[in-house]
C-alpha positions, 0 to 999 in steps of 0.5 A: 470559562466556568472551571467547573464547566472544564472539569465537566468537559474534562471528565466526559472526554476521558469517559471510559464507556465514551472511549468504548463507543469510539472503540465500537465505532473504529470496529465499525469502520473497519467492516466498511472499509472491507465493504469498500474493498469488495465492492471495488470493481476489476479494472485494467490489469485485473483483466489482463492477468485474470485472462492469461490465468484462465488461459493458461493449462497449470501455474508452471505455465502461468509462472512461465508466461509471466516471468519471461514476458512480464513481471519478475515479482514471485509474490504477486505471480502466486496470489494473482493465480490463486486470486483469479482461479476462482471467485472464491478465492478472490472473495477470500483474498478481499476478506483477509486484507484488513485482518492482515493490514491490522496485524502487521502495523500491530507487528510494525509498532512493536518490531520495527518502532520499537514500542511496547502498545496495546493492541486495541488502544487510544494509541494504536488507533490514532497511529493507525489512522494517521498513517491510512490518512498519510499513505499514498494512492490508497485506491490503486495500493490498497483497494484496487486489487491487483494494486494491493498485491503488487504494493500492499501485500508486498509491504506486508511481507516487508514488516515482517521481515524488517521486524525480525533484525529489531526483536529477540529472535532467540525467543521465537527460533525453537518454533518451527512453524514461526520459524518457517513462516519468516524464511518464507516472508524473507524470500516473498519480501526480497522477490516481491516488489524492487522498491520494497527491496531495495529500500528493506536491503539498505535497512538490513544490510546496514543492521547485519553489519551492526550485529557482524560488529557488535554480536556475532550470534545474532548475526549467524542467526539472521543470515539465513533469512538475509541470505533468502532476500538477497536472493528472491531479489536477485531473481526478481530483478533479473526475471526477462519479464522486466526487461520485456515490459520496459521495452513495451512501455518505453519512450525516446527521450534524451540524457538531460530530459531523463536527467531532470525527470529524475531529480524533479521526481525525487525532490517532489516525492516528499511533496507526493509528487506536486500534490500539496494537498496531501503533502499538507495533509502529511506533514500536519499528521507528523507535526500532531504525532510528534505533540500527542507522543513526544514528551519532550521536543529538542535538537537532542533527538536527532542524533541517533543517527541509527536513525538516518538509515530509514533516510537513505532506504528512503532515497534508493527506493526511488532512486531505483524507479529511474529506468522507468521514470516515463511511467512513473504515477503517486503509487510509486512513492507508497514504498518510499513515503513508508521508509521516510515515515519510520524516521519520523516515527523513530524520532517521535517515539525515542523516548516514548512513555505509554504512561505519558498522556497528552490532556487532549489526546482522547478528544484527538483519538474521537476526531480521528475515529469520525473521520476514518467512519466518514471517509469508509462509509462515503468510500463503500457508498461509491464503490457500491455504486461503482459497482453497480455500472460496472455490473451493467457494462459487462452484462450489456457484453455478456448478453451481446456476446451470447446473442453473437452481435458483432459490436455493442455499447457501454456508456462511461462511468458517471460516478464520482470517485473517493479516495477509496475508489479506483478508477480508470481514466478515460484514455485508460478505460477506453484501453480497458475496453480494447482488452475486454473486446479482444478477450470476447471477441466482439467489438466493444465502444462507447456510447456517445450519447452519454459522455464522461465529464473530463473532470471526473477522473485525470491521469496524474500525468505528473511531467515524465509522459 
């Protein structure tokens, strides 16, 4: 080819106001994303807690009913109250999730990777879409709403408070409100979801042990916040709801069954649980990551073994799930695919140069940015469209419920959904129903006229059901 042809090429890939058009274009990205978020339809759960909301006289009531006969997980018992007390708040809720998504992965890179990038820049940009491509189940952890504050708020919090064993915390300690702030991130992360506990109390107790060791001061400093988590865990875990919900969702099966569940479950988690597609996906990003921010690739960069302990969160973090390994679905390695995420990114980034530019990183970064546009817009085009039935099925319930008919009929969902779209299965929806129709007080069913295709939407019933 033409060197001059080359360098013109060149020239126009490190354009200033080409990477300021792709900047303008992320941002853009983001607002559908968020487009996505709002038009994403209560479904399964949503329902069930935003009855027992409603229902209940005051939070102690709702606390009360949802620690002792459901679910021990203090963060989600609070935003689900405020969430499902006014569609307001819902709206709210749906508006802050990228903001704070944004912001914590900006607090991830400079506390917990440990390095020194610009907030908006070609770098961020590229590590943030590479991870929103590597998360799993993205629909029900993310977009779903009562699957964002069980998984994605959870992990959050998380951040935050692995972010504070990493930075100079003598800096931020005379900030009272800071200082507040991480007491009440450290508590809200122990309590919140048992992976992200486990999986943040490997990785903390092993760096206050290092700090017990080596400096004294800091460990008296970070006690306090260790302290907070180990107890919003232990309450947590120990909350009667957990205990109940396992009894409701449990299945007979033998010693040697559960056995083999549990080792085909860990061994397969890496490979997102059987999906090659994705796992595919997973690893090619890592491989592009370690070649765009890896000056340097050698043996060499697996012996800070201060790294391996994001290997062992990863483990005990699915290690963890055993009890509950009949329901286990790809959403229950959002945490643990995390943890094995920030050893690779540990490794990549070891001795990372922001200086250091890959000849074709920019022409990445426009790759990424169109396929991140492409992704949120076809999503927020069938979460519109999603919608829109949904909207329908519960006026077709409304006006039957107002005109005090015994029973009507729904028809199935007809869209296809995307990555960003969370939809029940047939088998669950028709469980979605049965709820809806209790809370009602008439009888809903399916209108067999207009039969949902079994190809659009399959459980992963994975081999633990």
């Amino acid at each position: 080819m033409n060197p001059a042809l080359i360098k013109k090429l060149i020239n126009l890939i490190l354009n200033k106001y080409l990477v300021y058009l792709f900047y303008t274009l992320f941002f853009a990205s983001l607002i559908v994303v968020f487009l996505a978020i709002y038009f994403q339809p209560l479904a399964g759960d949503d329902h069930i807690t935003e009855e027992f909301v409603l229902n209940s006289i005051n939070f102690i009531e709702y606390f009360n009913l949802i620690y002792s006969n459901w679910s021990g997980r203090f963060l989600s018992i609070f935003i689900s109250y405020w969430i499902y007390s006014d569609n307001l708040n819902l709206l709210l809720y749906k508006f802050s999730i990228i903001p704070l998504f944004i912001l914590a992965f900006y607090f991830f890179l400079r506390n917990i990777i440990n390095i020194k990038i610009k907030f908006i820049s070609v770098d961020f940009i590229i590590l943030f879409i590479c991870l929103w491509f590597i998360y799993p189940a993205i629909d029900e952890t993310i977009f779903w709403t009562a699957g964002s504050f069980s998984y994605l708020i959870p992990l959050i919090l998380s951040i935050f408070y692995l972010g504070i064993f990493n930075q100079n915390y003598e800096n931020d300690k005379k900030n009272i409100l800071l200082n507040f702030f991480y007491l009440i991130s450290s508590f809200l992360a122990g309590s919140s979801h048992i992976q992200a506990f486990i999986g943040c109390f490997v990785v903390s107790s092993y760096w206050m042990f290092l700090y017990y060791k080596t400096n004294v001061k800091k460990f008296r400093q970070l006690l306090l916040f260790y302290i907070l988590f180990f107890l919003g865990g232990v309450l947590s875990i120990t909350a009667p709801g957990n205990f109940e919900r396992l009894g409701v969702v449990s299945y007979e099966t033998s010693s040697i069954s559960t056995i083999y569940k549990s080792v085909l479950f860990i061994t397969t988690s890496v490979f997102y649980l059987g999906d090659i597609q994705s796992s595919l996906i997973y690893f090619l990003l890592i491989i592009l990551l370690f070649c765009y921010f890896s000056q340097k690739i050698s043996i060499d960069i697996l012996k800070e073994k201060s790294h391996y302990i994001w290997i062992f969160a990863f483990f005990f973090s699915l290690i963890c799930m055993v009890p509950a390994i009949n329901t286990i679905t790809t959403r229950v390695i959002f945490f643990p695919i995390f943890f094995l995420t920030i050893f690779f990114l540990k490794i990549i980034f070891l001795n990372y140069d922001p200086n250091y530019q890959f000849k074709i990183k920019n022409f990445g970064f426009y790759i990424f940015v169109m396929l991140f546009f492409l992704e949120s817009f076809l999503g927020a085009l069938t979460n519109y469209a999603y919608k829109k039935e949904y909207d329908a099925r519960m006026n077709i319930i409304k006006d039957a419920k107002n005109n005090s008919e015994a029973y009507v009929e729904v028809s199935h969902f007809e869209v296809m959904p995307s990555r960003l779209t969370y939809m029940l299965h047939p088998e669950h929806d028709s469980n979605d129903l049965k709820n809806l129709s209790k809370f009602n007080k008439i009888k809903i069913k399916y209108n067999d006229n207009f039969p949902r295709s079994k190809n659009i939407r399959k459980n992963i019933k994975f081999f633990f059901k």
